[in-house]
C-alpha positions, 0 to 999 in steps of 0.5 A: 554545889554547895552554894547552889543548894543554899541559895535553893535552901533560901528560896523555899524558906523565904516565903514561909518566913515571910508568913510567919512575920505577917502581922495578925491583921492580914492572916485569913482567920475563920470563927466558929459559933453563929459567926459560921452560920452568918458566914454561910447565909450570906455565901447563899444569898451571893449565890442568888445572884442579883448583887449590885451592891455590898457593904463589907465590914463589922457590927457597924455594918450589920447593924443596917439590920438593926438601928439601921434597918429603916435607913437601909430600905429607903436608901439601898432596898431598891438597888440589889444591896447585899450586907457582908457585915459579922459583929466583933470582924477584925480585918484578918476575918474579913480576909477569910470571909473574902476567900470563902465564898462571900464574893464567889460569882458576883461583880458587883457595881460598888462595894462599901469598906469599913473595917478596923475598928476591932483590930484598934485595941490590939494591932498597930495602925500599920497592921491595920492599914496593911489588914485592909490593904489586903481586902482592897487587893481581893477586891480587885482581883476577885471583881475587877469591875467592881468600884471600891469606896473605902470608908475611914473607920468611923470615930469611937470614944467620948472624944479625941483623947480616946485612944482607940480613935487615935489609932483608926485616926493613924490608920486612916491617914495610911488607908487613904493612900489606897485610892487610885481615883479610877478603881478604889476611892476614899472618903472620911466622913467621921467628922459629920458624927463629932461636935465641934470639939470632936465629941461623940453624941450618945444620940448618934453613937449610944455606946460611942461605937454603934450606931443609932438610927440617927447614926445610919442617916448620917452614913447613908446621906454622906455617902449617897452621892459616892455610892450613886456616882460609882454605881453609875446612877 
């Protein structure tokens, strides 16, 4: 009786422990302020419906509103695109955001992934990769129709002794085994931003993390042929 009550005693507790010892990078966090206000327009704007397409990321990823806002009309105006991107987003808020509302009714025809590079000053590039692993597996079960392209997060820093860029290097190269070649693909075009010494250009990049205007053509134009195959064009 007693053995039979430990091994009962051992299987409720596992999962809390297995909770408890997750790293940072997978546990769904919220954020207040006017993060929640972005949060809950973009869960109305899903709600409309019409969704073929969506980015899903950070700062970078909003900044299609912004520096990138031309190239994001020219490229995705006429292709139902909807940007999921909040500034300062660490893997664990994307998470959150995923299983909030953010894909509650749509299935779109790809989705774009670029997250990380927050989560580079602080998380091991395991916990990183393991962060986005986790959006990946969301994905896919909340939209299974959807094509998935995960992008490696984009290089950061003047050059490639920056040791930020060191970590999204390390857990890119785990992110990529994500593919599978029919639902989930990757791709890495950090290189199209960097000189032949790896050096970021203040022109591409003007605080060697955001992206100029310029910067958002690179993007656009490197993923154009990924994002027209896996939407079926």
């Amino acid at each position: 009786m007693t053995s039979v009550l430990l091994l009962a005693l051992v299987a409720v507790s596992a999962p809390a422990q297995d909770v408890a010892t997750a790293p940072a990078t997978v546990k769904p966090v919220p954020r207040a302020g006017g993060w929640m206000n972005r949060h809950e327009s973009m869960n109305a704007r899903v709600k409309k419906g019409n969704v073929d397409l969506v980015f899903i990321g950070d700062s970078i990823t909003q900044g299609w509103e912004g520096r990138g806002k031309g190239v994001w009309k020219e490229f995705y105006g006429d292709r139902n695109a909807v940007n999921l991107g909040i500034g300062g987003d660490r893997t664990q808020h994307v998470i959150w955001r995923l299983d909030n509302g953010n894909l509650e009714g749509i299935s779109p025809k790809a989705a774009v992934i670029m997250i990380g590079t927050n989560n580079s000053g602080s998380d091991s590039p395991e916990d990183i990769a393991e962060g986005v692993e986790v959006i990946v597996k969301q994905l896919r079960e909340k939209t299974p129709d959807t094509k998935i392209l995960v992008l490696a997060t984009f290089p950061r820093g003047a050059n490639p002794a920056d040791a930020k860029r060191q970590v999204n290097e390390k857990s890119n190269a785990i992110v990529k085994k994500l593919a599978d070649g029919e639902h989930v693909f990757y791709l890495d075009i950090g290189d199209k931003f960097l000189d032949d010494e790896g050096n970021l250009s203040r022109e591409i990049m003007p605080d060697l993390l955001h992206l100029s205007e310029q910067g958002y053509t690179i993007w656009a134009e490197s993923i154009e042929d990924s994002v027209a195959k896996l939407m079926g064009e």
